[in-house]
C-alpha positions, 0 to 999 in steps of 0.5 A: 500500500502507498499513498491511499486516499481515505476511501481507499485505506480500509479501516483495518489499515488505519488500525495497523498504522494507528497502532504503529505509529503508537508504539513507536512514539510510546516512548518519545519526548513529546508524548511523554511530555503530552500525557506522563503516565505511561498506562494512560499514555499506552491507551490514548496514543492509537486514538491520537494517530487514528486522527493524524492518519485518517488527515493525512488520508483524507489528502492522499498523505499517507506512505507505508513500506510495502510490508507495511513496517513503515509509515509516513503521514503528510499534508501536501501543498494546499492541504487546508484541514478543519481546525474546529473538526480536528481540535474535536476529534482531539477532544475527543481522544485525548479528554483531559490532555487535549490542551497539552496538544492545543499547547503543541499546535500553538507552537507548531504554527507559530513556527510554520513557514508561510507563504511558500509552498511546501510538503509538511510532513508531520509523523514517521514510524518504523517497527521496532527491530527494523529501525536504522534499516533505510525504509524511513529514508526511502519513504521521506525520499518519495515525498521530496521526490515528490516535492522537487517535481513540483517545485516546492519545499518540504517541511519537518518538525524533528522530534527525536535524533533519529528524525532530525538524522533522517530529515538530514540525510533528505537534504532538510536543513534547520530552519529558525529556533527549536520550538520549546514546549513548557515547564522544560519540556522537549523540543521540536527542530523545525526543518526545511529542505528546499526544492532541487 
């Protein structure tokens, strides 16, 4: 599977990828920054990416490895999501850790480039065991693939040494100062790689 629009993902898939995408960012910075607890954290996360997938979905972003170890959610230029849908749905799924993500999303765009435009892609995942094995490479290589046929960036918020490793290795740069969460918290390294 790769790059399936929402009516073409079946909802088993969403599932699988939810669930992937959870445990690999279980143990990540910013989740932990976002919901502390570990059990709790454990049964928000696969709502949380349900919401991230089924987005990135619904604007033809999504990429997976064809064993489906690997997966990459973006939006592409123009994607303009439903703000009031989206903070909803994370109402929804995240209850009482709902204004930790609004905290997160505040930062985020205060840190976007805007104006030129640009392929954002917001969370990538491998299977624990085949990390470091070049499928997250492959995949963020078909989005700036992608984005230098059409003559535009692509953008990335890091989260771990691993992302900003991999953002590195397609050619993304740092762009502007790391986007601090609150009371000490992680960072994200906003990244921009330019059209080739």
């Amino acid at each position: 599977m790769s790059a399936l629009p929402l009516n073409r993902l079946s909802p088993s898939a969403v599932t699988d990828l939810s669930a992937l995408l959870a445990t690999c960012f279980q143990e990540d910075a910013l989740t932990r920054w976002m919901i502390p607890g570990e059990r709790r954290r454990g049964e928000l996360l696969p709502g949380l990416f349900r919401v991230f997938v089924e987005l990135s979905a619904a604007f033809d972003g999504v990429l997976t490895s064809p064993d489906g170890d690997a997966v990459l959610l973006f939006l592409p230029p123009g994607a303009e999501p439903d703000e009031k849908a989206l903070d909803a749905a994370f109402a929804d799924v995240l209850g009482e850790y709902a204004d930790a993500m609004r905290t997160i999303a505040g930062l985020q765009e205060a840190a976007h480039p805007h104006g030129a435009p640009h392929y954002y892609v917001s969370f990538g995942a491998v299977r624990p065991g085949r990390q470091q094995s070049g499928l997250m490479s492959g995949l963020l290589g078909r989005v700036v693939a992608r984005a230098d046929a059409e003559g535009v960036g692509a953008y990335v918020e890091a989260s771990s040494p691993g992302g900003e490793a991999a953002g590195r290795r397609a050619g993304f740069r740092l762009l502007g100062a790391d986007i601090a969460l609150p009371d000490e918290g992680p960072v994200l390294r906003p990244m921009w790689r330019d059209p080739r």
